[in-house]
C-alpha positions as CSV (number, residue, x, y, z in Angstrom):
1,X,78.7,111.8,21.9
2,X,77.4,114.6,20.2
3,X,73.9,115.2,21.2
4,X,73.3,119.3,20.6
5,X,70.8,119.2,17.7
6,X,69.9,117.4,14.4
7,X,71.3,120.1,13.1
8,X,74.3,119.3,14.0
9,X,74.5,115.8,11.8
10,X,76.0,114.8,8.5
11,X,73.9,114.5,5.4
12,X,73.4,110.9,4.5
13,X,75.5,110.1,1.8
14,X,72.6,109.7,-0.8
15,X,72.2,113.3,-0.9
16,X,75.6,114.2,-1.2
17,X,75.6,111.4,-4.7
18,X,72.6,112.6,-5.6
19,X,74.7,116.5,-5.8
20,X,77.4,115.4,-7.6
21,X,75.0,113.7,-10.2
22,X,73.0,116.6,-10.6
23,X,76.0,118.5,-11.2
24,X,76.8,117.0,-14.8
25,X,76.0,119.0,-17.3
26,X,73.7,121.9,-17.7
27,X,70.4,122.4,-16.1
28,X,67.6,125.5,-16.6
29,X,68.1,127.9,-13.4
30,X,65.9,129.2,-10.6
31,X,63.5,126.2,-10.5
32,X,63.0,125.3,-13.8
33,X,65.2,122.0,-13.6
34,X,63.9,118.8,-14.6
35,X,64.6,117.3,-11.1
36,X,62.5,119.9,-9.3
37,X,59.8,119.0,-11.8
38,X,59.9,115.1,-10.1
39,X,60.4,116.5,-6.9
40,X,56.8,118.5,-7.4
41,X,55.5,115.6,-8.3
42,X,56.8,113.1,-5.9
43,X,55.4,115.7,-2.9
44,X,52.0,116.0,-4.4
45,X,51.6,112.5,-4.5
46,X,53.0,111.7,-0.9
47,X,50.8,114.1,0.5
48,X,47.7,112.8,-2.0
49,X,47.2,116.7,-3.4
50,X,47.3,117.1,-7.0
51,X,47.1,120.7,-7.1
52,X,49.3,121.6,-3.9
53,X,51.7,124.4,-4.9
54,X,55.8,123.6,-3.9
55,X,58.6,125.2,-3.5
56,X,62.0,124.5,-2.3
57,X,64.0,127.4,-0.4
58,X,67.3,126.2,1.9
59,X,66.4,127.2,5.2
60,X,63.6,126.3,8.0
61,X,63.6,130.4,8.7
62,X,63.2,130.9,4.9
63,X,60.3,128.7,4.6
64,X,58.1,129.6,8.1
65,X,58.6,133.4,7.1
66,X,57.8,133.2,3.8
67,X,55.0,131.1,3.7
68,X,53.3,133.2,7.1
69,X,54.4,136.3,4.4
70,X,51.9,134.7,2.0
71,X,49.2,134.3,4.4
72,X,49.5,137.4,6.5
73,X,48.6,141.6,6.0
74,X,51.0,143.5,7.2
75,X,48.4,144.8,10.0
76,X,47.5,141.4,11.0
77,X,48.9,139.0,13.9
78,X,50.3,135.8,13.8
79,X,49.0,133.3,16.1
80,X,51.9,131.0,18.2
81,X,52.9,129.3,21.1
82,X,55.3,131.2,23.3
83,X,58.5,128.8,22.6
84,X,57.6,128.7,18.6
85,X,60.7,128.9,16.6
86,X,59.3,131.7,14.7
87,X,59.2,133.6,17.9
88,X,62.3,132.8,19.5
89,X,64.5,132.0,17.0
90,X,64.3,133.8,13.9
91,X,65.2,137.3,14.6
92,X,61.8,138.7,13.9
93,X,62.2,137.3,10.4
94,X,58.2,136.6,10.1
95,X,57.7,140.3,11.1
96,X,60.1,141.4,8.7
97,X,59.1,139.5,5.7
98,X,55.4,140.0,6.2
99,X,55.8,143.6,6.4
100,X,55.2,144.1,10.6
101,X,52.4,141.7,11.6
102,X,53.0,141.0,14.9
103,X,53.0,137.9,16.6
104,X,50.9,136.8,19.6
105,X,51.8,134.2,22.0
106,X,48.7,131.4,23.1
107,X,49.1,129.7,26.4
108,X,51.8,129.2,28.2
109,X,53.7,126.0,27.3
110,X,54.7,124.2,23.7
111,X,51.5,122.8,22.6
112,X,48.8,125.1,22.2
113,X,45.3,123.9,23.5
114,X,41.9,125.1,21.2
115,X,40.7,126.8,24.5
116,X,43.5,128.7,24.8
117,X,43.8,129.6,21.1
118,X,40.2,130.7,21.0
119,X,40.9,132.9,24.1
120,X,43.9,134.7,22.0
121,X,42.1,135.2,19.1
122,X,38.8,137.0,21.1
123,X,41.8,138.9,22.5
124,X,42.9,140.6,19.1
125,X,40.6,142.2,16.4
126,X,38.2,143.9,18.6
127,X,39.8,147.1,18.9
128,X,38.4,148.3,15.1
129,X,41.0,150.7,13.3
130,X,43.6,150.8,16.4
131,X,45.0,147.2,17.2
132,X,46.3,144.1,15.0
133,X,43.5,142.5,13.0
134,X,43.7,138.6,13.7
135,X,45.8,136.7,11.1
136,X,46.9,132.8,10.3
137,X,48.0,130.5,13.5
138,X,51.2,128.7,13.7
139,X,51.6,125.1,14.8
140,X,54.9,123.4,15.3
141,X,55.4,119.5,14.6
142,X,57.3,118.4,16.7
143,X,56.8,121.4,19.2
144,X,60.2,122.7,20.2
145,X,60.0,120.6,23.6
146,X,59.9,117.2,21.5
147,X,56.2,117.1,22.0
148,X,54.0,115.8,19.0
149,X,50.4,116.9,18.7
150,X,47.7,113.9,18.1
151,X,45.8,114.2,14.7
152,X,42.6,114.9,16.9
153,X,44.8,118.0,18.6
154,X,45.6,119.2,15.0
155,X,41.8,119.1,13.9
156,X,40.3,120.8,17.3
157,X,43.6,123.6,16.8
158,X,42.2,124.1,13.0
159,X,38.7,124.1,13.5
160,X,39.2,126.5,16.2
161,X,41.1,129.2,13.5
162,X,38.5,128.6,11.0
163,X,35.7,129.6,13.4
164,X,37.0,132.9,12.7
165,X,37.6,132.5,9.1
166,X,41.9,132.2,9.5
167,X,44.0,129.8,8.1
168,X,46.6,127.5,9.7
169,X,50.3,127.0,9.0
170,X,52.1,123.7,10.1
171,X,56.0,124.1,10.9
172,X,57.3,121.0,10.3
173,X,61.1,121.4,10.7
174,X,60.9,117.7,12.2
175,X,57.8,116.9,10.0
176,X,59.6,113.5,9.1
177,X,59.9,112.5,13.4
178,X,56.2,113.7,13.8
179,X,54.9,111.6,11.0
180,X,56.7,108.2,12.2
181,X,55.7,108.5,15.6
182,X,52.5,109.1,14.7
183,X,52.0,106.2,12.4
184,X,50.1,108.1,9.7
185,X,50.3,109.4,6.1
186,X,51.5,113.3,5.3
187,X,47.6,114.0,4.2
188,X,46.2,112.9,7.7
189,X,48.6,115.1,9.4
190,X,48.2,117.8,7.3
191,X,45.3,119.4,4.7
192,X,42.8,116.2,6.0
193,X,43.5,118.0,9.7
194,X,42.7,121.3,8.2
195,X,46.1,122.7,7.8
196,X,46.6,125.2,4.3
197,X,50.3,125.6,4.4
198,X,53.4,123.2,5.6
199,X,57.1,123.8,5.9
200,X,58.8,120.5,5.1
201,X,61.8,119.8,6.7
202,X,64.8,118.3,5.4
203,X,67.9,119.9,7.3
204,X,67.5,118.3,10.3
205,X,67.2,114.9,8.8
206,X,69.8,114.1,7.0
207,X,69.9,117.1,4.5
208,X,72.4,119.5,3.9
209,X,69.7,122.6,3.4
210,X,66.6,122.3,1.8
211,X,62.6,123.0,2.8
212,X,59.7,122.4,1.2
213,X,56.9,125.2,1.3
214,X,53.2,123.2,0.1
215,X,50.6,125.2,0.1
216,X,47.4,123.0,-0.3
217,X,44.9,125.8,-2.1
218,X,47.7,127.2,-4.7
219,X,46.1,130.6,-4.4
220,X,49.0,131.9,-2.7
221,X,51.5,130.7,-4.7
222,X,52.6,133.8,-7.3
223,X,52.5,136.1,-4.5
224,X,54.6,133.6,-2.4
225,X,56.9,133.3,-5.9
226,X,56.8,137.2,-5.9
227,X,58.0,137.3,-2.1
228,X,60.6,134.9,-2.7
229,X,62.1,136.1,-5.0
230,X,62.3,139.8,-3.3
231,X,63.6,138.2,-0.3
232,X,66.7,136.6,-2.3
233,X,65.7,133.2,-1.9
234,X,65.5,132.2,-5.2
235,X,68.3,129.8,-6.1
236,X,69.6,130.6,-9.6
237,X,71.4,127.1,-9.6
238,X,67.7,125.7,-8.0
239,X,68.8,122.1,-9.4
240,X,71.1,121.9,-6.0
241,X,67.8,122.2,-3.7
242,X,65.7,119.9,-6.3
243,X,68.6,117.0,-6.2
244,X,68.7,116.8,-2.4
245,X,64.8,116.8,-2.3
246,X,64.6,114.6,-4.7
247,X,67.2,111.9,-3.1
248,X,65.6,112.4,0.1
249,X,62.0,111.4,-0.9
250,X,63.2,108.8,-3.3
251,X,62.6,104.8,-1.7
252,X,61.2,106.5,1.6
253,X,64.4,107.5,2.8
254,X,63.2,110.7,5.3
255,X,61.0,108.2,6.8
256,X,63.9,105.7,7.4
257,X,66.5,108.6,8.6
258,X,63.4,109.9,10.9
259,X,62.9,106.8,12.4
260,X,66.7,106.2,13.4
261,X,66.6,109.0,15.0
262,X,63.3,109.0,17.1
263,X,65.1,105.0,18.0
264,X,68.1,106.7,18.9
265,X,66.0,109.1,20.9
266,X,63.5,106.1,23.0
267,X,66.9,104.5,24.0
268,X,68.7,107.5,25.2
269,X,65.0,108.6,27.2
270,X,64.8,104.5,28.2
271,X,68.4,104.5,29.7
272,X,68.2,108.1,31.5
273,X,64.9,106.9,33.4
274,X,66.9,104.4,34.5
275,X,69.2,106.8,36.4
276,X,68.9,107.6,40.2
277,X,68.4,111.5,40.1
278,X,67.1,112.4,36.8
279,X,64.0,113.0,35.6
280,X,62.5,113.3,32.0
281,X,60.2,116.4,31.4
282,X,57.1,115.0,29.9
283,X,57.4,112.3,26.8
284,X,60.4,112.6,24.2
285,X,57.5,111.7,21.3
286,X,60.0,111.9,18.9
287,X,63.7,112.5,18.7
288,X,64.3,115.7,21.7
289,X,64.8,114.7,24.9
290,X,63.8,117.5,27.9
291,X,65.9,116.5,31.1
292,X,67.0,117.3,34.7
293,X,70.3,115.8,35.7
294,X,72.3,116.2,38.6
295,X,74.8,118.7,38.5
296,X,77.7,116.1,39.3
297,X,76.3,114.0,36.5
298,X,76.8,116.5,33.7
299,X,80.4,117.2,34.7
300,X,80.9,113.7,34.2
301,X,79.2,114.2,30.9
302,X,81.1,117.1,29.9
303,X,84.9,115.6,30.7
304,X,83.9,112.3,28.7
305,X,82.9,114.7,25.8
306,X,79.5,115.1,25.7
307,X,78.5,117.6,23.7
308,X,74.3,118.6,24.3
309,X,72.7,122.1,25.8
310,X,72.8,121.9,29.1
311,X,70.3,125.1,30.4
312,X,71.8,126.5,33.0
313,X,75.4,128.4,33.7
314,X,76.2,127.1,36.8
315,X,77.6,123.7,35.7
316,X,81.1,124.3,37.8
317,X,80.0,125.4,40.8
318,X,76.8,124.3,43.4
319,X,75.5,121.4,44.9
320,X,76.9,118.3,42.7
321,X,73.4,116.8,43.7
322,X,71.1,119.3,42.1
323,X,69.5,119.0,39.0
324,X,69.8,121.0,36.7
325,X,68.1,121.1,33.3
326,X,69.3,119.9,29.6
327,X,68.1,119.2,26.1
328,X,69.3,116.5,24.1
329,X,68.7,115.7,20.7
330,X,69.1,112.4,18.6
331,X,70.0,112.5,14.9
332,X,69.6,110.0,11.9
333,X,73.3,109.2,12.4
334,X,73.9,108.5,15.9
335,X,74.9,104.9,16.5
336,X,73.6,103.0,19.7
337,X,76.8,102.3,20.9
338,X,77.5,106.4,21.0
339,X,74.1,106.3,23.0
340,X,75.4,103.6,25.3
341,X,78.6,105.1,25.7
342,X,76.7,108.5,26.9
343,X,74.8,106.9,29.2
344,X,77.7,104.8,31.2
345,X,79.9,108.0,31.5
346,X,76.1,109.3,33.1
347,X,76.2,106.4,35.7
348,X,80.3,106.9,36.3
């Protein structure tokens, strides 16, 4: 009942064939395999953008940092929500790799609002020579509280950044989850919203460790090259990253794997609401479920071997009736009847 992250998973056994056939034989290095060539292809036509720019790099932090690197001055400032990955989980790496831009936080919960975006960016840039000039914004999809943001909140969001003549990169660690539950193709959610730059996850669906960085206007791409290959992220045995991509795009399988696990994820929110005492925060839109449960509930959890973040430290001592809050996360893998089994050791 293992319900900490998608993270957390196995990679679907296509990928792991689709390594051992790439690893016959001898393949040209540091991108210039045969496979990646495909796997350029294939993501230019499932995102309908024949000049896009791609690139493959093996982790989400690689791919936000790098591709904010190649949109960003050093003296600039990225623009973020407060819980963005790239602000509270990746050890300053956007700072680092750009050089120092800063990062400025808009509003106050996961999905950022064009009001509130506008207000951060009149707040930055107006201070001439002494303070951060205003730089790209950030979006997460799915936000980092399992929220997904409409196509119309994506449009209004990059409207709002080119106002003031900034671009817009898209996060999509769980771009797969976002896309299904949206019911809509990768160039509606993406350059036809008025995003310039996407990280495409594959890690946290059914991947062992590959990204995709797209950027839609390939004008950043030598200096993104340039960057990535400074940073040490440049695979010399690239054909590793281009088979996994390639298996995971080939028959639709990342929009299969997402939608098991956004499934998995409705049943798990469907049976919890269902429970006297807890609560879902807001609407699990995808595959991350938000939750208060009552302390006595998650002991049970714990001593039938749940395995999920619960947000607190005060599990083993208080009132066994007070709630207390948890996140819980469904991958491709998880079988209903590990879901079911989670939830009766909830009711006891």
């Amino acid at each position: 009942m293992f319900f900490a992250s998608d993270n957390s998973g196995p990679a679907h056994p296509a990928i792991l064939d689709a390594l051992t056939r790439a690893n016959e034989g001898y393949a040209m290095g540091y991108g210039d395999d045969a496979i990646m060539d495909e796997v350029r292809d294939r993501i230019r036509t499932i995102f309908e953008a024949p000049e896009a720019a791609v690139y493959l790099v093996a982790t989400g932090t690689t791919a936000n940092a790098l591709a904010l690197a190649s949109l960003t001055a050093p003296w600039q400032t990225i623009f973020c929500s407060p819980v963005a990955h790239i602000h509270e989980d990746e050890c300053n790496a956007p700072e680092f790799y750009t050089g120092g831009a800063k990062l400025t936080l808009v509003g106050d919960s996961d999905r950022m609002t064009p009001a509130a975006l506008r207000a951060a960016i009149e707040g930055e840039g107006n201070r001439g020579v002494h303070g951060p000039q205003r730089g790209p914004v950030s979006i997460t999809q799915v936000t980092e509280r399992g929220h997904v943001y409409t196509l119309d909140d994506l449009a209004a969001l990059t409207a709002t950044a080119r106002d003031y003549g900034l671009k817009t990169h898209l996060d999509g660690a769980r771009f797969a989850n976002a896309l299904v539950a949206l019911g809509c193709t990768p160039a509606e959610m993406t350059w036809k919203r008025g995003i310039d730059a996407v990280s495409f996850g594959g890690t946290k669906n059914g991947c062992i460790g590959v990204e995709a960085v797209i950027f839609f206007d390939p004008a950043p791409a030598w200096e993104f090259e340039l960057r990535r290959k400074r940073g040490g992220h440049l695979f010399s045995k690239h054909r590793y990253l281009s088979a996994q991509m390639q298996a995971y795009l080939a028959d639709d399988l990342w929009l299969d794997l997402a939608r098991r696990s956004n499934a998995g994820c409705a049943r798990l929110a469907s049976g919890l609401r269902a429970l006297p005492g807890v609560r879902i925060d807001g609407t699990p839109d995808a595959n991350m479920i938000y939750t208060h449960m009552p302390r006595a509930m998650h002991q049970r959890l714990v001593a039938a071997g749940g395995v999920y973040h619960i947000l607190s430290d005060t599990l083993d001592s208080g009132d066994p009736d007070e709630a207390l809050p948890a996140r819980l996360v469904c991958d491709w893998s998880m079988p209903d009847s590990e879901i079911d089994r989670f939830l009766a050791a909830a009711r006891g």
